[in-house]
mmJSON file of the N, C-alpha and C atoms, coordinates in Angstrom:
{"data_MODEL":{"atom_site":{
"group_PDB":["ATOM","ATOM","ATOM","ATOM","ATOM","ATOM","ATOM","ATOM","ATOM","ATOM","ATOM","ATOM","ATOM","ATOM","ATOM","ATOM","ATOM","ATOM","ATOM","ATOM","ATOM","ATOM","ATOM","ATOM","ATOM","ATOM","ATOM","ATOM","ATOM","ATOM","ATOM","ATOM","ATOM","ATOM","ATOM","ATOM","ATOM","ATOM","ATOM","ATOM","ATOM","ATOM","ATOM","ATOM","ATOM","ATOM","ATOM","ATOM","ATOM","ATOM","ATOM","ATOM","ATOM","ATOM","ATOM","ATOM","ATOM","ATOM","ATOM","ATOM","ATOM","ATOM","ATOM","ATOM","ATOM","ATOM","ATOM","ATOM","ATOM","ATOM","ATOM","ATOM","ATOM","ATOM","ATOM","ATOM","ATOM","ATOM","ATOM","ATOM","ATOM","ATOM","ATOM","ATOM","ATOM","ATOM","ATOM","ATOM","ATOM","ATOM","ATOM","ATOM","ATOM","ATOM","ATOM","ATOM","ATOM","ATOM","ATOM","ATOM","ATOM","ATOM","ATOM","ATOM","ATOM","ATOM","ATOM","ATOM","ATOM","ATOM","ATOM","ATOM","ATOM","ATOM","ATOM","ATOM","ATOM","ATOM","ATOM","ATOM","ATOM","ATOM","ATOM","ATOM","ATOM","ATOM","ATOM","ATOM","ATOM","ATOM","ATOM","ATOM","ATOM","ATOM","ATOM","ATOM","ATOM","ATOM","ATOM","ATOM","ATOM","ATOM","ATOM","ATOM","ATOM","ATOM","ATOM","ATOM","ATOM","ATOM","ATOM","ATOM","ATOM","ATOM","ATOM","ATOM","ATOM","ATOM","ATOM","ATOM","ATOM","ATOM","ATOM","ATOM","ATOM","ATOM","ATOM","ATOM","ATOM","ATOM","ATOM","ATOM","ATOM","ATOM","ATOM","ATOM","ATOM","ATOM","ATOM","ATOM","ATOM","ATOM","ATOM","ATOM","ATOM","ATOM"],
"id":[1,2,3,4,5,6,7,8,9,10,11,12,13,14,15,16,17,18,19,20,21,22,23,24,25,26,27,28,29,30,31,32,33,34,35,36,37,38,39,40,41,42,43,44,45,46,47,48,49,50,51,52,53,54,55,56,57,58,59,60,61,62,63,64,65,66,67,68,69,70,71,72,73,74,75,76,77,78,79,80,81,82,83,84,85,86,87,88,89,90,91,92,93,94,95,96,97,98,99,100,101,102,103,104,105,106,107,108,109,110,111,112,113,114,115,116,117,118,119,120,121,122,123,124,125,126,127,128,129,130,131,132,133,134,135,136,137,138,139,140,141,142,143,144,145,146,147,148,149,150,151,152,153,154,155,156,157,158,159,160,161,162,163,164,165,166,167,168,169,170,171,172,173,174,175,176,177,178,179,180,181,182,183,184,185,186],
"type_symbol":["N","C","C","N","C","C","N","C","C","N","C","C","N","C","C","N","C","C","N","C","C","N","C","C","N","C","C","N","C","C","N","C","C","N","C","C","N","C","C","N","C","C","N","C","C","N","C","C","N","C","C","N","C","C","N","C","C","N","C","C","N","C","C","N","C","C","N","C","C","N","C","C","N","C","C","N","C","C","N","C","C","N","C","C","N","C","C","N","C","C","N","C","C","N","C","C","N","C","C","N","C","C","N","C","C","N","C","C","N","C","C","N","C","C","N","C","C","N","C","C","N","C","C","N","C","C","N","C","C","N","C","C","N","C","C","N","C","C","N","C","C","N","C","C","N","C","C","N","C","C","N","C","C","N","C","C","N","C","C","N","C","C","N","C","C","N","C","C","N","C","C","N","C","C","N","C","C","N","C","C","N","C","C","N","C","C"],
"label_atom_id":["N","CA","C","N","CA","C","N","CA","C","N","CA","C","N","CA","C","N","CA","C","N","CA","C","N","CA","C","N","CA","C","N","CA","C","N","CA","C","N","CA","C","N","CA","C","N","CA","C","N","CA","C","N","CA","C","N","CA","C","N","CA","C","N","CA","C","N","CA","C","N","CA","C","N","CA","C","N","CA","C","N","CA","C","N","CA","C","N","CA","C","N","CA","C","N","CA","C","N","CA","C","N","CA","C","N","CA","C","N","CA","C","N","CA","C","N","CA","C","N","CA","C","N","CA","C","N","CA","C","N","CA","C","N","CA","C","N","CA","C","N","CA","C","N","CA","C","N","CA","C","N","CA","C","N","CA","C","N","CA","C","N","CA","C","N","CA","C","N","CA","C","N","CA","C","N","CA","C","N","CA","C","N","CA","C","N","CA","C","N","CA","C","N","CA","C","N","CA","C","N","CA","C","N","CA","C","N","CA","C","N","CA","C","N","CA","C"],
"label_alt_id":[null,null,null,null,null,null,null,null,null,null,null,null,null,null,null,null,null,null,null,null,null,null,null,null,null,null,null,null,null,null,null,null,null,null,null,null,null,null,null,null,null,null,null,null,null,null,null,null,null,null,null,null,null,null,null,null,null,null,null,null,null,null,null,null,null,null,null,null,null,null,null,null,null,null,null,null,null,null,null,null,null,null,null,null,null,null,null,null,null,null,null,null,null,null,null,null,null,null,null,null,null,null,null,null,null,null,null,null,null,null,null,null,null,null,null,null,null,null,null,null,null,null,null,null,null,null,null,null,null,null,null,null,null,null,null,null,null,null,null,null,null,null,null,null,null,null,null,null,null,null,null,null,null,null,null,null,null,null,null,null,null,null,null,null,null,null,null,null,null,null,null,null,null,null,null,null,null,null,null,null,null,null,null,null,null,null],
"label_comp_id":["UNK","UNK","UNK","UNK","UNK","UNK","UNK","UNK","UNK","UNK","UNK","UNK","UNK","UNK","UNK","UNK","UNK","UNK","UNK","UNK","UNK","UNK","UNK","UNK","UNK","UNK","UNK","UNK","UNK","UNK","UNK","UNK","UNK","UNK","UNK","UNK","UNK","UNK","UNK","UNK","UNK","UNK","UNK","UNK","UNK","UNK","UNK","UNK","UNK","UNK","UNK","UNK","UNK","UNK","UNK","UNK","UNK","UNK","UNK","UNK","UNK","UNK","UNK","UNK","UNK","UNK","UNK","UNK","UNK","UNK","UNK","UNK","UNK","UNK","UNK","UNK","UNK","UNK","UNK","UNK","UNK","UNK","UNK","UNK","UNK","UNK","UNK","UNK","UNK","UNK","UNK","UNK","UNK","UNK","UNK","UNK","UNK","UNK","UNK","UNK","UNK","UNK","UNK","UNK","UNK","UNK","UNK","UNK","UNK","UNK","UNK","UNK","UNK","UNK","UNK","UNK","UNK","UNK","UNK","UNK","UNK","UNK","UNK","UNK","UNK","UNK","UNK","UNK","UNK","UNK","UNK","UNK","UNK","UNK","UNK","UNK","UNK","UNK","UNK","UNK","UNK","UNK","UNK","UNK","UNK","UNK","UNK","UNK","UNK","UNK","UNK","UNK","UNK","UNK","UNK","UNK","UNK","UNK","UNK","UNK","UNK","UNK","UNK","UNK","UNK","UNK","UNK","UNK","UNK","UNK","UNK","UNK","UNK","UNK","UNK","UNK","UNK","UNK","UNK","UNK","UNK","UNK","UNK","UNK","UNK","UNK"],
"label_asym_id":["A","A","A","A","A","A","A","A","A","A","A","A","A","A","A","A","A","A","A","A","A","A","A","A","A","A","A","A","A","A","A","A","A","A","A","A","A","A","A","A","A","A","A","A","A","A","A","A","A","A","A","A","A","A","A","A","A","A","A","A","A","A","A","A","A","A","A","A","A","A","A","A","A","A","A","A","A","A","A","A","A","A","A","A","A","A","A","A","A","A","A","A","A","A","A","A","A","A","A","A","A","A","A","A","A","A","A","A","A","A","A","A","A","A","A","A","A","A","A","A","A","A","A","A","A","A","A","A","A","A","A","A","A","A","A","A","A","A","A","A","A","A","A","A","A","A","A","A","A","A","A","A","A","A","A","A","A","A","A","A","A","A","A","A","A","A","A","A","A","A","A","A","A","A","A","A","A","A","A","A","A","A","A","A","A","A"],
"label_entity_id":["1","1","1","1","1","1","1","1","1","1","1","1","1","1","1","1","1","1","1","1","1","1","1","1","1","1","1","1","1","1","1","1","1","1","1","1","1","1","1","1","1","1","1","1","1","1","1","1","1","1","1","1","1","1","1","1","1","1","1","1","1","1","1","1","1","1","1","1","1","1","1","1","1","1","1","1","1","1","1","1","1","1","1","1","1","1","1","1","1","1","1","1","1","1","1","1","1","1","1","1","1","1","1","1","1","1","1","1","1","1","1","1","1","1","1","1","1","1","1","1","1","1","1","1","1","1","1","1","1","1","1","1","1","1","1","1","1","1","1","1","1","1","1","1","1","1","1","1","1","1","1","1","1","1","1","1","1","1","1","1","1","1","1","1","1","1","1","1","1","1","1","1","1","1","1","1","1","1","1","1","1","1","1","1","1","1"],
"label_seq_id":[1,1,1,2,2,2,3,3,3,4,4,4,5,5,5,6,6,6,7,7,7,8,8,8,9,9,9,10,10,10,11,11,11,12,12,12,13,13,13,14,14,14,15,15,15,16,16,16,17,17,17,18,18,18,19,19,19,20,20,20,21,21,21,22,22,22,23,23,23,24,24,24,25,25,25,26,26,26,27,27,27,28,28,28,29,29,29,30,30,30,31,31,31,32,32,32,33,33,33,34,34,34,35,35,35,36,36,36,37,37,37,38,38,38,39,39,39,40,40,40,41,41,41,42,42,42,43,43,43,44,44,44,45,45,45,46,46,46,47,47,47,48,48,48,49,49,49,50,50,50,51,51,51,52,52,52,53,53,53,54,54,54,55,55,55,56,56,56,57,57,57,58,58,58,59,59,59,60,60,60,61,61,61,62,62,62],
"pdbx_PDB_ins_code":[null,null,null,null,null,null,null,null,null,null,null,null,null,null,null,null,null,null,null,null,null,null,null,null,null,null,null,null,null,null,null,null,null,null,null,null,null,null,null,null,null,null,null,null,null,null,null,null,null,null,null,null,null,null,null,null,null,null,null,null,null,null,null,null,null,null,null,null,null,null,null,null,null,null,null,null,null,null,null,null,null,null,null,null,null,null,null,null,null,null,null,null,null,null,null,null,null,null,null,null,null,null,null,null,null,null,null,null,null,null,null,null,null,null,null,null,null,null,null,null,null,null,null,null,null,null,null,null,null,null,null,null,null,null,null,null,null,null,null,null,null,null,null,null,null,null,null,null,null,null,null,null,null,null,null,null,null,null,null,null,null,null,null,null,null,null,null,null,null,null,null,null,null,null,null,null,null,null,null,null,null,null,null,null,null,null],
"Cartn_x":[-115.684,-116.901,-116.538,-116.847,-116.533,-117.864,-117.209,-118.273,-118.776,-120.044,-120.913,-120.312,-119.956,-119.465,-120.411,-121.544,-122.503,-123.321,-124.073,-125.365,-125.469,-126.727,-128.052,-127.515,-127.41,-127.524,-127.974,-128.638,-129.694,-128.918,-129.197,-128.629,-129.993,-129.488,-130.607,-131.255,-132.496,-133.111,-133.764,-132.946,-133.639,-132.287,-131.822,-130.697,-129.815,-128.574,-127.462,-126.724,-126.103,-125.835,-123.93,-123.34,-122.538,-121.123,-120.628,-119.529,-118.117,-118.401,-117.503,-115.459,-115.572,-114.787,-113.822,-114.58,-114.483,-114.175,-114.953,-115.092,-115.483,-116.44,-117.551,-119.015,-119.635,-121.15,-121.105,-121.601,-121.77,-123.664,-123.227,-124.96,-125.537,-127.002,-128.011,-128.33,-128.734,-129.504,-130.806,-131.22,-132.683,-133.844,-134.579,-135.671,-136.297,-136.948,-137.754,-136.397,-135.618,-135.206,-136.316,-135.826,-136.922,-136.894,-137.515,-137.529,-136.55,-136.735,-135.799,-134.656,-134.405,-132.979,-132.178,-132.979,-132.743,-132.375,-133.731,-133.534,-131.723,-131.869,-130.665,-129.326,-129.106,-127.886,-127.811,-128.618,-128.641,-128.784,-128.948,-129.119,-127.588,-127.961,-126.643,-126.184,-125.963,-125.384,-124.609,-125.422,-124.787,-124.398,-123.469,-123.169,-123.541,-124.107,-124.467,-126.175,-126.656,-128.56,-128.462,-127.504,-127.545,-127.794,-126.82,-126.338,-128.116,-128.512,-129.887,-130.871,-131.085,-131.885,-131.798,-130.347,-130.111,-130.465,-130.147,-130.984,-132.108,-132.367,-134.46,-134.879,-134.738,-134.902,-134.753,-132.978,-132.95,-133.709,-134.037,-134.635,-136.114,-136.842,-138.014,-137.793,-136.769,-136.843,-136.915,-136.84,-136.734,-137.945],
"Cartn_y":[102.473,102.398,101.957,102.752,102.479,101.771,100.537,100.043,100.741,100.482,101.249,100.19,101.325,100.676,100.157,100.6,99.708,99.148,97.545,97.279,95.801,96.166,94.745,93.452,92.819,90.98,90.466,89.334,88.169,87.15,86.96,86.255,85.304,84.298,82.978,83.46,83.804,84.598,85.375,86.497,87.638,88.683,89.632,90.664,90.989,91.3,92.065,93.338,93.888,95.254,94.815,94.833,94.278,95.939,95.615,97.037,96.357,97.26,96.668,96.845,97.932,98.936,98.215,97.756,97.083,95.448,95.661,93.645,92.66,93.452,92.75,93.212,92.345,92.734,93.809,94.811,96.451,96.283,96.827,96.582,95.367,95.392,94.188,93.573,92.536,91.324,91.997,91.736,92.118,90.974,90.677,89.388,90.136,91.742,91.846,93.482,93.46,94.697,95.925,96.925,98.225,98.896,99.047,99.573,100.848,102.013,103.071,103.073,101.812,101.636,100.995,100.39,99.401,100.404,101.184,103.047,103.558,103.539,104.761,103.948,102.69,101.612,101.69,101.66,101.43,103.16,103.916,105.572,106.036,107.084,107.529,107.448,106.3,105.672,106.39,107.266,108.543,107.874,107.358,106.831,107.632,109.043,109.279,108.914,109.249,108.573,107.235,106.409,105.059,104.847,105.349,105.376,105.69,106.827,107.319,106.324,105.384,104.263,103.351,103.132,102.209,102.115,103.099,103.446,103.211,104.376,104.244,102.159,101.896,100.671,99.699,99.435,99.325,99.491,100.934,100.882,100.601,100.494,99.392,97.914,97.593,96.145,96.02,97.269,96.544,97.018],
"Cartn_z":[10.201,10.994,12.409,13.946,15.11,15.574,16.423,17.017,18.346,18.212,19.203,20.339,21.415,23.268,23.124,23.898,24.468,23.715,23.87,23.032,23.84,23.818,24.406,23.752,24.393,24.122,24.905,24.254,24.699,25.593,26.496,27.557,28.175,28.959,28.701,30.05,29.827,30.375,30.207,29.489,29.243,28.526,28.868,28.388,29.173,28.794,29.566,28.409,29.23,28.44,27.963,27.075,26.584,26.834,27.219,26.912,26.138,24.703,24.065,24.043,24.673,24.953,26.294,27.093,28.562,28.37,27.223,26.841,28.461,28.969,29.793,30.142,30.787,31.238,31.964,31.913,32.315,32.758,34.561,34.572,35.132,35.138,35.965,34.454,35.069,34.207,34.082,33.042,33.089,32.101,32.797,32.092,30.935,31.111,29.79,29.716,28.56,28.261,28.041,28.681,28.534,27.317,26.984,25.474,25.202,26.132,25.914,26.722,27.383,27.873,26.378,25.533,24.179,23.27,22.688,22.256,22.652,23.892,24.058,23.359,23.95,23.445,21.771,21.058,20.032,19.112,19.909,19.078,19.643,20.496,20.943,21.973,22.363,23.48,24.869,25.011,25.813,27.449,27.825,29.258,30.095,30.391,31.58,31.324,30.41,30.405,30.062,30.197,30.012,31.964,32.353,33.833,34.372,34.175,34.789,34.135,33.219,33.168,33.784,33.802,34.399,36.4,36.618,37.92,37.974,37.319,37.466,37.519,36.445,36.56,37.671,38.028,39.709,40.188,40.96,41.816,41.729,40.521,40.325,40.969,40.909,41.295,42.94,43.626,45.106,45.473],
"occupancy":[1.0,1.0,1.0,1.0,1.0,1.0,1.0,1.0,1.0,1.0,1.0,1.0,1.0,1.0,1.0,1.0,1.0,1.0,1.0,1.0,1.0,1.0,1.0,1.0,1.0,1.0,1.0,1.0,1.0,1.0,1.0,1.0,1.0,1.0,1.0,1.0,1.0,1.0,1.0,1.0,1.0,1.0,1.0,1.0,1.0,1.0,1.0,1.0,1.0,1.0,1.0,1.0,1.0,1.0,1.0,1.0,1.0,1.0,1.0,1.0,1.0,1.0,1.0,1.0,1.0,1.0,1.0,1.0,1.0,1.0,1.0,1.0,1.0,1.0,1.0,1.0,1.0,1.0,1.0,1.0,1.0,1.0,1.0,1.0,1.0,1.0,1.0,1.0,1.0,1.0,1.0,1.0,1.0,1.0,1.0,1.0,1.0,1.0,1.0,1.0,1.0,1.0,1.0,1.0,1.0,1.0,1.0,1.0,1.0,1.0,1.0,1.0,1.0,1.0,1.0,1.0,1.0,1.0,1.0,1.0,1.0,1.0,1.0,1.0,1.0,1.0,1.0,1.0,1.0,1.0,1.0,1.0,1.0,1.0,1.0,1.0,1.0,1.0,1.0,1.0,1.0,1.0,1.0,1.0,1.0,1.0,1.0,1.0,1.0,1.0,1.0,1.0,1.0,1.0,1.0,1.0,1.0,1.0,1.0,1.0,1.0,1.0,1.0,1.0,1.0,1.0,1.0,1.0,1.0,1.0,1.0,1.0,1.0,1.0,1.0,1.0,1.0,1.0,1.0,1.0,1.0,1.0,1.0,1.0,1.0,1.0],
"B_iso_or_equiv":[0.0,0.0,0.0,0.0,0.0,0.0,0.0,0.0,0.0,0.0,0.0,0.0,0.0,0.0,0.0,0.0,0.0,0.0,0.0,0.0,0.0,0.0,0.0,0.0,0.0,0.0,0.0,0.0,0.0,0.0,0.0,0.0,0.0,0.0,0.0,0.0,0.0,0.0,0.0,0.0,0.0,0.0,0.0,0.0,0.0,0.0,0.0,0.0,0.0,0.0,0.0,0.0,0.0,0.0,0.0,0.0,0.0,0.0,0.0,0.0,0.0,0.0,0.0,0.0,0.0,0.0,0.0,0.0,0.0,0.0,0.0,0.0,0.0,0.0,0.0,0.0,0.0,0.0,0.0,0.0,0.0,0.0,0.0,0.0,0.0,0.0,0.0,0.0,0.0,0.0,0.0,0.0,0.0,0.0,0.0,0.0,0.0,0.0,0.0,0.0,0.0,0.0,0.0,0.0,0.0,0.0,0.0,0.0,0.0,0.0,0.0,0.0,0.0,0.0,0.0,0.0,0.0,0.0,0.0,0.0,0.0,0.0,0.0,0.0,0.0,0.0,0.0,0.0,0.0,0.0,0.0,0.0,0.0,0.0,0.0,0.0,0.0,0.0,0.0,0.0,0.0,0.0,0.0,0.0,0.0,0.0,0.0,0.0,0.0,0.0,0.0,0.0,0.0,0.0,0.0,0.0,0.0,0.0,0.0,0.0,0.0,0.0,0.0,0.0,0.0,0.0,0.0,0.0,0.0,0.0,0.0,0.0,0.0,0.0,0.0,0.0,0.0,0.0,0.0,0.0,0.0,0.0,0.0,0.0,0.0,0.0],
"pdbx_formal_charge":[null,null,null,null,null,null,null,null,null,null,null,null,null,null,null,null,null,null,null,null,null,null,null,null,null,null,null,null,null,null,null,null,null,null,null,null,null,null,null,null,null,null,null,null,null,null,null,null,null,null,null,null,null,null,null,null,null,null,null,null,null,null,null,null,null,null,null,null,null,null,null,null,null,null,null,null,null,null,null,null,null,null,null,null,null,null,null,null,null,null,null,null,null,null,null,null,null,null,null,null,null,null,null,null,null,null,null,null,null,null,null,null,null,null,null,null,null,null,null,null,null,null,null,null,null,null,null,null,null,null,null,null,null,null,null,null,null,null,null,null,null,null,null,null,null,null,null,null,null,null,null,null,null,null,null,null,null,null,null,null,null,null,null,null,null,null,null,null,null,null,null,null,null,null,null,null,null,null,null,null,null,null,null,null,null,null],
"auth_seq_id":[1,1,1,2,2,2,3,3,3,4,4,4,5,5,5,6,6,6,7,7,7,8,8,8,9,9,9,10,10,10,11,11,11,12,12,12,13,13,13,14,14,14,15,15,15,16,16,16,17,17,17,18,18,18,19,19,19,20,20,20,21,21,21,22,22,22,23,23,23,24,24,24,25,25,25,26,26,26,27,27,27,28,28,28,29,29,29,30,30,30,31,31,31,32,32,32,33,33,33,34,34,34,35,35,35,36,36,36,37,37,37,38,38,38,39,39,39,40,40,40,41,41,41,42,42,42,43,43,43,44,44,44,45,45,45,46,46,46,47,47,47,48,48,48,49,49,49,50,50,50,51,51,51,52,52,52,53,53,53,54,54,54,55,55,55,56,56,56,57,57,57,58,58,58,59,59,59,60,60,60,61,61,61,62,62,62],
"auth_comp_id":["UNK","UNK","UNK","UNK","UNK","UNK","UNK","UNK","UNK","UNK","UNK","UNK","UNK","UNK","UNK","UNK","UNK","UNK","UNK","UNK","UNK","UNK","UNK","UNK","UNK","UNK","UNK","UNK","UNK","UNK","UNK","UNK","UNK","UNK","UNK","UNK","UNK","UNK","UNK","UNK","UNK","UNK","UNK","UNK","UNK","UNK","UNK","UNK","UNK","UNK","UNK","UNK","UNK","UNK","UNK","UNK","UNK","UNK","UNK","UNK","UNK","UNK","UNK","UNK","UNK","UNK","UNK","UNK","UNK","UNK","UNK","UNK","UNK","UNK","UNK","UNK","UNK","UNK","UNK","UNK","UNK","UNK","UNK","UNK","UNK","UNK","UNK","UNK","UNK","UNK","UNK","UNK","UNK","UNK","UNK","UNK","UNK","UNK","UNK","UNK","UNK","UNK","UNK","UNK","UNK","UNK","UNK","UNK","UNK","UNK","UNK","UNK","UNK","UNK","UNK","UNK","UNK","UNK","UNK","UNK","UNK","UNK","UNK","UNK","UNK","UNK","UNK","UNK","UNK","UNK","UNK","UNK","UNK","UNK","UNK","UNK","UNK","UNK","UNK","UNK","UNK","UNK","UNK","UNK","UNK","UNK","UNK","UNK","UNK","UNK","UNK","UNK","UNK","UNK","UNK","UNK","UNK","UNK","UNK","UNK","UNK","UNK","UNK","UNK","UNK","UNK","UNK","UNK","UNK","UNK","UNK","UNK","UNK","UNK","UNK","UNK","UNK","UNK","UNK","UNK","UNK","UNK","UNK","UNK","UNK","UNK"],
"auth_asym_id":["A","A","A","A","A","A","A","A","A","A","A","A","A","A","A","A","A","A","A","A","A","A","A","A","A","A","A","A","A","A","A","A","A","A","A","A","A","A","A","A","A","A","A","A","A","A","A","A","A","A","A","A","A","A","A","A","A","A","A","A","A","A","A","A","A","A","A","A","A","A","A","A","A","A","A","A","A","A","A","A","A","A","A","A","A","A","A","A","A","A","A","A","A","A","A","A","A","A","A","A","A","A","A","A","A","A","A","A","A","A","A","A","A","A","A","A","A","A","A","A","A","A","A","A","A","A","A","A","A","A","A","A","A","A","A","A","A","A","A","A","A","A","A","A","A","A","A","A","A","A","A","A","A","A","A","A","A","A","A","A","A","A","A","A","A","A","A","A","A","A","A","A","A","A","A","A","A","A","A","A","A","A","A","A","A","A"],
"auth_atom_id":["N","CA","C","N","CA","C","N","CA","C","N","CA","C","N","CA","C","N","CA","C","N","CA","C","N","CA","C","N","CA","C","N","CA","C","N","CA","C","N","CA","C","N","CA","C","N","CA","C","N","CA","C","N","CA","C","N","CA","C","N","CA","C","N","CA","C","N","CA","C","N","CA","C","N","CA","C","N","CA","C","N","CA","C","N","CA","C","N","CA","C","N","CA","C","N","CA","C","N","CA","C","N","CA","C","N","CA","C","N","CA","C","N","CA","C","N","CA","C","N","CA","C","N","CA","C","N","CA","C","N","CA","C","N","CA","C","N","CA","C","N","CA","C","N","CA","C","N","CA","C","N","CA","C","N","CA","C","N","CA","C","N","CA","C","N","CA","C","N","CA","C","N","CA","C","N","CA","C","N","CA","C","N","CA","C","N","CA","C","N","CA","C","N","CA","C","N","CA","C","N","CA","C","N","CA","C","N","CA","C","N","CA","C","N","CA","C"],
"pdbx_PDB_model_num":[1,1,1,1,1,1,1,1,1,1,1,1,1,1,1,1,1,1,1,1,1,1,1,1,1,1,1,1,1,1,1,1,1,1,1,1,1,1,1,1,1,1,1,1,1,1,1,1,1,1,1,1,1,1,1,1,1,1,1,1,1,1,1,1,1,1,1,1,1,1,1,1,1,1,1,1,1,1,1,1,1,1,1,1,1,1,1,1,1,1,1,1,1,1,1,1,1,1,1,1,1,1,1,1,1,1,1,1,1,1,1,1,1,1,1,1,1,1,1,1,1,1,1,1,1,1,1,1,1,1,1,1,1,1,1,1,1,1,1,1,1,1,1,1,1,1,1,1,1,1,1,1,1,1,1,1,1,1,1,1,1,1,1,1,1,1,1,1,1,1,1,1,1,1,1,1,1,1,1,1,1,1,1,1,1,1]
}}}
């Protein structure tokens, strides 16, 4: 059984995106995780629509 690269952990705060592969934080902090940024990490973890959530989101914050 291969561990899934990427997946959500709880960080004091709120979430960070874990890269297991990298063995560091990949990505922004985020206070409330988005549900289908959570979805994609945990289904099929596809790094380029991880990448395009991860944008979209960004650029919500400014």
């Amino acid at each position: 059984m291969s561990r899934r690269r990427y997946v959500a952990r709880g960080a004091p705060g709120g979430y960070r995106i874990w890269d297991n592969r990298g063995r560091r934080w990949w990505g922004d902090f985020y206070e409330l995780c988005p549900d289908d940024l959570v979805a994609e990490l945990n289904g099929q973890a596809d790094a380029a629509r991880i990448a395009v959530l991860m944008k979209h989101y960004r650029a919500q914050k400014r």
